[in-house]
C-alpha positions in Angstrom: 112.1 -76.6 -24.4 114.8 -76.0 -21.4 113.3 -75.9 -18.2 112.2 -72.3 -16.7 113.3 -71.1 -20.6 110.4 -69.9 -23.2 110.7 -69.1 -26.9 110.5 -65.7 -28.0 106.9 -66.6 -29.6 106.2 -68.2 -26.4 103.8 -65.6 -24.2 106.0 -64.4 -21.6 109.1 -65.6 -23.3 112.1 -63.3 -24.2 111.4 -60.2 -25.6 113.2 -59.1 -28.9 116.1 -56.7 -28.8 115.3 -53.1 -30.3 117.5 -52.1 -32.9 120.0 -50.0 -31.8 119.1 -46.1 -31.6 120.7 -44.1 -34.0 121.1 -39.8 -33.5 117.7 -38.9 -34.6 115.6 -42.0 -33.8 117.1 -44.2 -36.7 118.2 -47.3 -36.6 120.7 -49.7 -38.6 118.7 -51.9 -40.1 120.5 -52.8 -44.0 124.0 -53.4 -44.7 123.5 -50.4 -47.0 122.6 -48.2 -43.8 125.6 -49.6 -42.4 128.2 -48.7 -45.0 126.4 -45.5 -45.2 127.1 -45.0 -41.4 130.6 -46.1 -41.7 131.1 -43.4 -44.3 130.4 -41.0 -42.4 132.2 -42.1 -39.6 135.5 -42.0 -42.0 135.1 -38.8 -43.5 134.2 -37.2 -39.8 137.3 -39.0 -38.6 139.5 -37.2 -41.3 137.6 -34.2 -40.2 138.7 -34.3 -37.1 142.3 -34.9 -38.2 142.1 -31.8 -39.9 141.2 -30.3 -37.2 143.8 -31.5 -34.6 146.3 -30.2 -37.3 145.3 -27.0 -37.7 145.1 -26.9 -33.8 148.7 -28.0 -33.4 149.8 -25.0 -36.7 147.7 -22.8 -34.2 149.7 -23.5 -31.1 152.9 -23.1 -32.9 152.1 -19.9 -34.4 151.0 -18.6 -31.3 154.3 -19.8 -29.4 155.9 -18.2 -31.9 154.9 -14.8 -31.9 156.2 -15.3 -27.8 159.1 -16.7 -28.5 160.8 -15.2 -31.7 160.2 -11.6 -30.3 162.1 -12.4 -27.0 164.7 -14.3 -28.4 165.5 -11.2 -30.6 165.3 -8.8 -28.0 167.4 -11.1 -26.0 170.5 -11.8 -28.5 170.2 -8.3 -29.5 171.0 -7.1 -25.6 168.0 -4.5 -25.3 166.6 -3.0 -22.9 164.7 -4.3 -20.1 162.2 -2.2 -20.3 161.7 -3.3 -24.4 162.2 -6.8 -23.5 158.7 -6.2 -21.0 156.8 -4.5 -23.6 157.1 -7.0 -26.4 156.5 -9.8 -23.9 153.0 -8.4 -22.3 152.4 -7.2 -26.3 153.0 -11.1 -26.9 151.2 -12.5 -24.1 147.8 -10.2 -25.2 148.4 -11.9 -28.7 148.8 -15.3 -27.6 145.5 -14.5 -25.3 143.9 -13.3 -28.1 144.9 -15.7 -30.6 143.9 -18.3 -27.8 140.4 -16.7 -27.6 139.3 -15.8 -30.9 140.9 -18.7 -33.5 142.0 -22.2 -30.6 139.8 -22.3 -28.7 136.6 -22.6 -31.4 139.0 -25.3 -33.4 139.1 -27.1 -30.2 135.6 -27.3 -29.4 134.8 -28.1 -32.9 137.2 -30.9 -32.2 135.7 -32.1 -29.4 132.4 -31.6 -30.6 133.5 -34.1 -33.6 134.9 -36.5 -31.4 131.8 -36.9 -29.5 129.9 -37.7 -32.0 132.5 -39.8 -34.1 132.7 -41.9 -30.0 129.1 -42.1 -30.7 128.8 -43.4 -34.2 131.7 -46.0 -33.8 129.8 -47.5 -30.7 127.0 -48.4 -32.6 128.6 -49.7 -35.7 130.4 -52.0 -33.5 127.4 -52.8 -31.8 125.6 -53.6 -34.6 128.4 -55.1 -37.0 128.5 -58.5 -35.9 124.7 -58.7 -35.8 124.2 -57.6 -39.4 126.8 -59.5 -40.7 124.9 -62.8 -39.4 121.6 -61.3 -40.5 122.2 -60.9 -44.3 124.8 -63.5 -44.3 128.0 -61.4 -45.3 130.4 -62.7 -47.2 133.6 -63.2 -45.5 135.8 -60.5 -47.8 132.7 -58.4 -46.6 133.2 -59.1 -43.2 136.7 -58.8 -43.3 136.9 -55.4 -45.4 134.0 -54.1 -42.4 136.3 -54.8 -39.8 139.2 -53.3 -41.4 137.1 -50.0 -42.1 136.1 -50.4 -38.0 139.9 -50.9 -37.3 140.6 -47.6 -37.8 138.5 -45.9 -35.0 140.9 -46.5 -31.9 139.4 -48.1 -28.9 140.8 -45.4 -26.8 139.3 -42.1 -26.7 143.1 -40.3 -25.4 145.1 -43.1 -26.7 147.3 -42.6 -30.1 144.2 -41.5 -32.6 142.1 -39.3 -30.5 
């Protein structure tokens, strides 16, 4: 025994860790609980690629409808006073369009992204520890931290 150091099964020695919490109170306790987490960290992460395209079709449709309009009234040399009624007619669009169909893609986003932050951290947390545990084999290992690869580190760098 090291000096001013006691065994976990000593009294007063160092407590266990507790596994790590999972949303609802669960924890990762199997590789099979693992992979099962990882899965649906991968398909929430292709959700939310979904989602940030159909956010970026969104913002181009709604530049569009601004910007096609103008430009026709524009090369077509109308009046000024058609040129200001098809722009505020575009702008209550685009505020429309911003309202009613962007706006709840983005939240869903960033609803998704929160949670997807969430899952990743404890994967990662637990990853290393699991693969000691049940003694992984090292294709295992390997193929996990491939799959865990894919989540960037960053939460606004290139994935996110």
């Amino acid at each position: 025994m090291i000096r001013g150091f006691r065994r976990r099964d000593e009294p007063g020695g160092t407590p266990k860790p507790e596994p790590f919490p999972l949303p609802g109170d669960r924890t990762v306790k199997t590789g099979q609980e693992f992979e099962a987490l990882l899965r649906k960290a991968e398909e929430l992460l292709a959700s939310v690629h979904r989602g940030g395209r159909r956010q970026v079709a969104l913002r181009c449709l709604q530049a569009t409808v601004v910007l096609v309009p103008t430009f026709i009234l524009l090369v077509t040399d109308a009046r000024r006073a058609a040129l200001v009624a098809v722009l505020i007619a575009a702008g209550v669009l685009s505020a429309v369009a911003e309202l009613w169909a962007i706006r709840p893609v983005v939240r869903a986003r960033e609803r998704q992204l929160a949670e997807l932050t969430e899952l990743v951290d404890i994967l990662r947390e637990v990853f290393v520890h699991l693969a000691n545990r049940e003694r992984w084999l090292p294709q295992r290992v390997r193929d996990a931290r491939d799959r865990l690869g894919q989540f960037s580190v960053e939460e606004r760098g290139g994935l996110w």
